[in-house]
C-alpha positions, 0 to 999 in steps of 0.5 A: 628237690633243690641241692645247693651247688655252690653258689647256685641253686639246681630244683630238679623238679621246677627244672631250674638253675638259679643264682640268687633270683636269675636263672641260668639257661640250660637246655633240656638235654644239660639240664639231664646230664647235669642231673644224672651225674648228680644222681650216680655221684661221684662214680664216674658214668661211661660216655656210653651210659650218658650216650644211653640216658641222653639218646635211648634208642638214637645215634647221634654224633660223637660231638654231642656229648661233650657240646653238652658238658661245654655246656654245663660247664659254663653254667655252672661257672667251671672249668675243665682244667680245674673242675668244681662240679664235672670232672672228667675221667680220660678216655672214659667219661665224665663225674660230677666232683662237686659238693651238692647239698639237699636244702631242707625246708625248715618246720612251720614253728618259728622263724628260720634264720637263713643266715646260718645252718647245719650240714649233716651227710648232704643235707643242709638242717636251717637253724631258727632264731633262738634255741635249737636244741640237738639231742636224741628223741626230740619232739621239736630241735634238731633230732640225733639218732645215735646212742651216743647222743644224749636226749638233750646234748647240746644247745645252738643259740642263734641271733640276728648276729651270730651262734653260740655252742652250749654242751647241755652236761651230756655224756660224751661231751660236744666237740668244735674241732678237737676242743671240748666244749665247756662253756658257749662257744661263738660258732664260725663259718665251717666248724666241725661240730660234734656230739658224741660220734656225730658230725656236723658242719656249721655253715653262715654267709654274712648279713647282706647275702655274700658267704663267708670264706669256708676251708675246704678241708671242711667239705664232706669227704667222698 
């Protein structure tokens, strides 16, 4: 699995911590604290389950721990004064605060437009240059299971340039925010998109690599 934190990329499985093609040192006990505070986010875990998970069955200096979260921290580029991704809960332990975000490989048709995709409870949906059609009990597009979606609901177009929204006549209409939409709409970096009770977040980074300013009111909420 490979979540996206930020600007960097954390594969559980190859064991890495990349930003663009670097990787980013971690040693084998921080890349296991890191881990788990993904894993049980965002409850906060006890210095004694981390004690437990890090050292079944061994005692160890109670320096360790937060040598340890120093650690992740200055991989990650974060800070115990104003954390994005470790918090610390006083005289208790610590908890991953961050948003981490599944990156799902896009299907074998057509070609995926990296540039620009849809985050739907944590996980990322990539969008294909050309139609993506959401809706409910679709055999291609990105499918919606909820009966307030209708079979074909809406349409997000993507170019080499940008994204348009098209509502495709259905029964509970398709939202930018608050606002109806009735025509195709330019999407911009952070917009709620929403089809009948379902909520998306569309994401884009600019052409060239560097992401586009997103609002943090935007971030899924814990």
């Amino acid at each position: 699995m490979k979540l996206q934190l930020g600007e960097l990329i954390l594969d559980l499985d190859a064991r890495q911590l990349r930003h663009g093609q670097a990787d980013i040192h971690l040693s084998p006990k921080a890349f296991e604290l890191l881990s788990t505070l993904i894993e049980h986010r965002p409850r906060a875990l006890s210095k004694q389950e981390l004690h437990d998970r890090l050292w079944p069955s061994t005692f160890v200096s109670d320096t360790n721990l937060p040598t340890l979260v120093t650690e992740v921290r200055q991989a990650l580029g974060d800070t115990a004064r104003t954390p994005r991704f470790v918090r610390t809960s006083h005289r208790y332990g610590y908890a991953f605060c961050g948003e981490a975000i599944e990156l799902v490989e896009a299907g074998p048709a057509g070609e995926s437009a990296s540039f620009c995709w849809l985050i739907k409870d944590g996980r990322r949906l990539p969008l294909r240059t050309g139609e993506n059609i959401l809706g409910r009990d679709l055999d291609g597009g990105i499918p919606i299971e909820s009966p307030t979606v209708s079979r074909r609901h809406a349409r997000i177009f993507v170019s080499e340039t940008e994204a348009t929204l098209e509502d495709l006549t259905s029964k509970n209409g398709t939202y930018v925010g608050e606002t109806p939409v009735s025509q195709a709409v330019r999407l911009k970096n952070g917009d709620e998109i929403r089809t009948g009770s379902v909520v998306f977040h569309f994401r884009m980074t600019v052409r060239g690599g560097s992401t586009a300013t997103w609002s943090r009111a935007a971030r899924k909420p814990r």
